[in-house]
MMTF fields as JSON, N, C-alpha, C and O atoms, coordinates in Angstrom:
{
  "mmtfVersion": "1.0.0",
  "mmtfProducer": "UNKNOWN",
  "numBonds": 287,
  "numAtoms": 288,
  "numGroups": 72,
  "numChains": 1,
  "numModels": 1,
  "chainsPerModel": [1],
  "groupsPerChain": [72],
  "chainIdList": ["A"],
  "bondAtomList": [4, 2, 8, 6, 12, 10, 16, 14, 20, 18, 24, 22, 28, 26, 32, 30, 36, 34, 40, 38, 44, 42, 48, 46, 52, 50, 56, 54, 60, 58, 64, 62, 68, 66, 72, 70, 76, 74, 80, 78, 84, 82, 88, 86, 92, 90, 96, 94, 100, 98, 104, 102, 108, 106, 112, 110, 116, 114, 120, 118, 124, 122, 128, 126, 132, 130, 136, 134, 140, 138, 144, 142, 148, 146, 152, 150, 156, 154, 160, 158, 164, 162, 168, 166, 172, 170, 176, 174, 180, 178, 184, 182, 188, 186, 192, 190, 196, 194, 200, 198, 204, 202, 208, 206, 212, 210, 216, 214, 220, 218, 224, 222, 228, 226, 232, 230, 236, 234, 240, 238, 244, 242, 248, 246, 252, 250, 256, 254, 260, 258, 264, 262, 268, 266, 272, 270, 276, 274, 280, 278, 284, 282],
  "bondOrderList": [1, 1, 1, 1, 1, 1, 1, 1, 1, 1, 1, 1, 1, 1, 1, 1, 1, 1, 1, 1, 1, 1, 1, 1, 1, 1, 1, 1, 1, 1, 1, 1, 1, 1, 1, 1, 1, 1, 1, 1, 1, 1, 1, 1, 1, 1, 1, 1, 1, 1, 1, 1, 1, 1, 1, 1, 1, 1, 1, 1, 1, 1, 1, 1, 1, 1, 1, 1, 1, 1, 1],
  "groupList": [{"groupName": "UNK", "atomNameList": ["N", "CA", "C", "O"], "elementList": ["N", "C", "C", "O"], "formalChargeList": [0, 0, 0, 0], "bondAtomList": [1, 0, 2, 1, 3, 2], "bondOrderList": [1, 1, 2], "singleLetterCode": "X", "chemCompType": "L-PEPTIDE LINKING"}],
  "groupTypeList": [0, 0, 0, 0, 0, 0, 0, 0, 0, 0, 0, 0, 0, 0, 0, 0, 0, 0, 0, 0, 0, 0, 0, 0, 0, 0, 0, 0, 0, 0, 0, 0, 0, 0, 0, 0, 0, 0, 0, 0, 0, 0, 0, 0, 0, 0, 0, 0, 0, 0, 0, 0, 0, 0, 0, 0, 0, 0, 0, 0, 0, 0, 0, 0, 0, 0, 0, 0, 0, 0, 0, 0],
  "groupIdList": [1, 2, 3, 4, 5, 6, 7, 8, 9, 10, 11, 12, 13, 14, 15, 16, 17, 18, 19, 20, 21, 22, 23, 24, 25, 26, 27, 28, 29, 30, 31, 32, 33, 34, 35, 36, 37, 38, 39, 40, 41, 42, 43, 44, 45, 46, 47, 48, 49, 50, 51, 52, 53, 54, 55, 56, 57, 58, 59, 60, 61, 62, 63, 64, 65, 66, 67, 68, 69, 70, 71, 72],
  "secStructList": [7, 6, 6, 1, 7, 7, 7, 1, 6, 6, 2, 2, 2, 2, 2, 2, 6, 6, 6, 2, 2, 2, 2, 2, 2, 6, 6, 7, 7, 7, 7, 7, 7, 7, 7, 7, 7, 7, 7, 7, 7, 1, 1, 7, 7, 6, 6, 7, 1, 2, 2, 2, 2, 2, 2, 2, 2, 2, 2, 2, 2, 2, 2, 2, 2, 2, 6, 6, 6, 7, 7, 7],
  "xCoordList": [0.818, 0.0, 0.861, 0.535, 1.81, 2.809, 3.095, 2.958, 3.386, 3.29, 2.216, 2.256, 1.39, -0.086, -0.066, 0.48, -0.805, -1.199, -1.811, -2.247, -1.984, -2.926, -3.645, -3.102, -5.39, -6.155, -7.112, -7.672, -7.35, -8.036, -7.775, -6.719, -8.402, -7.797, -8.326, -8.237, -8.847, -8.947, -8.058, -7.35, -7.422, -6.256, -4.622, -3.837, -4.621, -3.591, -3.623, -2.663, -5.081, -4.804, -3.993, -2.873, -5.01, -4.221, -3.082, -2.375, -2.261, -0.279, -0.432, -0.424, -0.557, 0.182, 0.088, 1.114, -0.937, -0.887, -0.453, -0.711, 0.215, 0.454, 1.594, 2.145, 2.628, 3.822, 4.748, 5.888, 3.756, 4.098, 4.024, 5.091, 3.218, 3.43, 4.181, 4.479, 4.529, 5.845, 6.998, 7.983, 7.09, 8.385, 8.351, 9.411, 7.585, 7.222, 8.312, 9.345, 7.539, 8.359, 9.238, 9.73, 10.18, 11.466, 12.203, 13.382, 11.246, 12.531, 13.083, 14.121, 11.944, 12.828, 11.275, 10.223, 11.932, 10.716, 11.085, 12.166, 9.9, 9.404, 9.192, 9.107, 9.123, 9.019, 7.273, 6.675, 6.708, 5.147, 4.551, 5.194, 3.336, 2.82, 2.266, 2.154, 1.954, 1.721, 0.135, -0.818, 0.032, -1.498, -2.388, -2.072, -3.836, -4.351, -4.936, -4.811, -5.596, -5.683, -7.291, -8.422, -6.99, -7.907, -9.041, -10.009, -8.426, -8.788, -9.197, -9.012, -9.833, -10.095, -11.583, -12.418, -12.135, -13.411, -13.979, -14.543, -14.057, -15.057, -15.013, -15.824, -14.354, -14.788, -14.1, -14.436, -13.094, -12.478, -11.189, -11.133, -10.319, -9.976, -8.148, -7.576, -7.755, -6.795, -5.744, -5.491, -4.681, -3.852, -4.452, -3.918, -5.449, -6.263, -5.444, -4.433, -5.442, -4.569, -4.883, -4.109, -5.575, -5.809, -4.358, -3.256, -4.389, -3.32, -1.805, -0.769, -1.937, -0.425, 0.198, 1.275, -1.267, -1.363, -0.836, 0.194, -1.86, -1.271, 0.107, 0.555, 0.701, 2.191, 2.666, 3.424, 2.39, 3.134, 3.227, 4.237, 1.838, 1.772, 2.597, 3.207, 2.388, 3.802, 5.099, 5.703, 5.291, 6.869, 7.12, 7.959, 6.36, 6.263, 6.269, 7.233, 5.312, 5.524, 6.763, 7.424, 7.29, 8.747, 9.66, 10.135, 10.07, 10.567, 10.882, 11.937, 9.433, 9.645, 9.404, 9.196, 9.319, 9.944, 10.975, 11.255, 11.918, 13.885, 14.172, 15.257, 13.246, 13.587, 13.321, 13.824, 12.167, 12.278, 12.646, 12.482, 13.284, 14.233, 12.82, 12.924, 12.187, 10.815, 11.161, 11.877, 10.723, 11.035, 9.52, 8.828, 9.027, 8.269, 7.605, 6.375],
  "yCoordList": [-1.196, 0.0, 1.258, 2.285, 1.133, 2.291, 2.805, 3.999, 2.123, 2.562, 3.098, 3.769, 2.749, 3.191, 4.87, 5.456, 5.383, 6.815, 7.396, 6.586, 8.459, 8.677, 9.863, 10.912, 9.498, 9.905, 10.729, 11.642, 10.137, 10.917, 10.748, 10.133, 11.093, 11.526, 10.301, 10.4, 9.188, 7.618, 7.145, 6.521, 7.04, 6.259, 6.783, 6.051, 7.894, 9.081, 9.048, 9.573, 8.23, 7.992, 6.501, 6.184, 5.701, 3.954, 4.221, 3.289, 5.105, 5.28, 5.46, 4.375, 6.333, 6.829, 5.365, 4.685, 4.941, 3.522, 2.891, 1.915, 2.409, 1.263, 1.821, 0.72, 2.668, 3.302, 3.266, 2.877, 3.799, 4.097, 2.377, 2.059, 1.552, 0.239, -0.536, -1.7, 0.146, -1.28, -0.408, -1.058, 0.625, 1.552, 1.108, 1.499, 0.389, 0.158, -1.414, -1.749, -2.105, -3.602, -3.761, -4.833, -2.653, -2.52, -1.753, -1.422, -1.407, -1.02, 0.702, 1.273, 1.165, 2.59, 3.313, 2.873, 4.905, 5.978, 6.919, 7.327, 7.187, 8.066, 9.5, 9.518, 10.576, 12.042, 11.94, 11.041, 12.693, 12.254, 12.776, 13.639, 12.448, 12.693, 14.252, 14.846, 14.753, 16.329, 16.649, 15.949, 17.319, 17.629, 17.608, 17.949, 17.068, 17.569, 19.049, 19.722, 19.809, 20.514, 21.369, 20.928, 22.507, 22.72, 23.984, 24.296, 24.561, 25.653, 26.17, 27.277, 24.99, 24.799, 25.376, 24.602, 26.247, 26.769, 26.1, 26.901, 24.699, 24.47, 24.998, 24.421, 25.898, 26.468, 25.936, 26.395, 24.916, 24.334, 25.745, 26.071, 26.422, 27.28, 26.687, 25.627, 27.625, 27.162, 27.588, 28.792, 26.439, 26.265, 25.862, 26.386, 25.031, 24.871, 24.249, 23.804, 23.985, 24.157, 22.33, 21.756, 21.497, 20.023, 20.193, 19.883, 20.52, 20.484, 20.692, 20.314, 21.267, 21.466, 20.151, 19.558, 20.028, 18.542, 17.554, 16.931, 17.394, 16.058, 15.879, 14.742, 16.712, 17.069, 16.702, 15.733, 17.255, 17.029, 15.191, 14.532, 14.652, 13.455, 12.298, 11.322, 12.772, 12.409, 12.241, 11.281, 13.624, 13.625, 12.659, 11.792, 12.7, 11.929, 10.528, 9.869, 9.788, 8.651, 8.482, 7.568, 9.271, 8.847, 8.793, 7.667, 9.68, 9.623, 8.098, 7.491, 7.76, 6.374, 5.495, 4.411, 5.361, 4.336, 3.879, 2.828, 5.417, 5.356, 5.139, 4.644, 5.485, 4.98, 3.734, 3.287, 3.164, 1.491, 0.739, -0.481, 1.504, 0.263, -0.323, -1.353, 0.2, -0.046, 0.002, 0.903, -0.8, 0.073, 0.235, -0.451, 1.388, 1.32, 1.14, 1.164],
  "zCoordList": [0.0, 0.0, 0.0, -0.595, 0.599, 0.748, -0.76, -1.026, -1.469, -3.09, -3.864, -4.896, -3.288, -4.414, -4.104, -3.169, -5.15, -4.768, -3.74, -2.921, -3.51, -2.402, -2.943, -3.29, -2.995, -3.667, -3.222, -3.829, -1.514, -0.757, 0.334, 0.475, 1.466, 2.564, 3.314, 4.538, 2.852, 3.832, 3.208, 3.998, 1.543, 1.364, 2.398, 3.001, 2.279, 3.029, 4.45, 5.014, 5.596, 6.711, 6.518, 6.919, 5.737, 5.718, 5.188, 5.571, 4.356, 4.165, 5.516, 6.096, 6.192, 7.327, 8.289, 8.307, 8.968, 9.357, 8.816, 9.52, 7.845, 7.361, 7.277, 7.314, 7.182, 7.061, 8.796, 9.049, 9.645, 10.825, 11.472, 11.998, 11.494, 11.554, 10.874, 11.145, 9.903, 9.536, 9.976, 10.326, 10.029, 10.774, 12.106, 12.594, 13.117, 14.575, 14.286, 14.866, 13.156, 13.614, 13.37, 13.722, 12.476, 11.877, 12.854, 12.723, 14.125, 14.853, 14.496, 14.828, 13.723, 13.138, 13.691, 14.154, 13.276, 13.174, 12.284, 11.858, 12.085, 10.757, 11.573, 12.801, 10.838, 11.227, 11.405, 10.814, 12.055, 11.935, 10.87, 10.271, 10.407, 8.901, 9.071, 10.144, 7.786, 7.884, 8.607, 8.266, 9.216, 9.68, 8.53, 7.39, 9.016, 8.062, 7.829, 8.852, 6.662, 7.066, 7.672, 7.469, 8.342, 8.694, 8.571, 9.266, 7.318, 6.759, 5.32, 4.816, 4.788, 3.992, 3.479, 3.948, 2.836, 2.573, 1.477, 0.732, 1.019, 0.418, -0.896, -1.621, -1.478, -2.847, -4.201, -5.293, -4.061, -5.14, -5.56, -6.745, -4.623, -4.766, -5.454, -5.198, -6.176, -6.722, -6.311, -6.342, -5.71, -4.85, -3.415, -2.437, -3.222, -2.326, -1.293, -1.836, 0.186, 1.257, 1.036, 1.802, 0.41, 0.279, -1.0, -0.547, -2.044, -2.538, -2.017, -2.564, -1.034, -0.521, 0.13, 0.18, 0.659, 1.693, 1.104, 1.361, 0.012, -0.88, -1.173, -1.319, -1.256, -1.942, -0.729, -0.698, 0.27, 1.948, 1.923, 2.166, 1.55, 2.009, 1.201, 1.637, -0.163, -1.099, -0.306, 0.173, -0.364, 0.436, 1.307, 1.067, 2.516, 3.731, 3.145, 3.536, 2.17, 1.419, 0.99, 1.481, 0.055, -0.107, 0.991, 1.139, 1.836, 2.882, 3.559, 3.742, 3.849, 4.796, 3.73, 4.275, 2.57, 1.503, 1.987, 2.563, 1.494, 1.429, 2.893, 3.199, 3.882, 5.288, 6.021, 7.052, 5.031, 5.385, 4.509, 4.517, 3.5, 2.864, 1.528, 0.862, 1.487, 0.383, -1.311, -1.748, -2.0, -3.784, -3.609, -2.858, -4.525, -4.96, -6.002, -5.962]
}
């Protein structure tokens, strides 16, 4: 799962669980995942604070890839 995209914000909680649990049995830790956010108005606005997110949650995905040793 750690490889697949993250599309919405229930695939983007299961990375973060499923990232932070295999970082638990490997004995390592991960930086914690980005907040979500909380200021968001609803209007489909461009550069919307969900877009920044996503990008955050990317990062954080790659991150504990290259930090548990993952290909994707």
């Amino acid at each position: 799962m750690l490889s697949r995209p993250v599309t919405d914000l229930a695939s983007a909680r299961a990375l973060f669980a499923e990232g932070l649990a295999l970082a638990q049995t490997q004995g390592l830790s991960l930086r914690p995942p980005p907040p979500e956010p909380t200021t968001c108005c609803g209007r489909g606005c461009n550069g919307c604070v969900w877009e920044g997110w996503y990008a955050a949650v990317a990062y954080w995905r790659d991150e504990a890839l290259e930090r548990l040793g993952v290909g994707r």
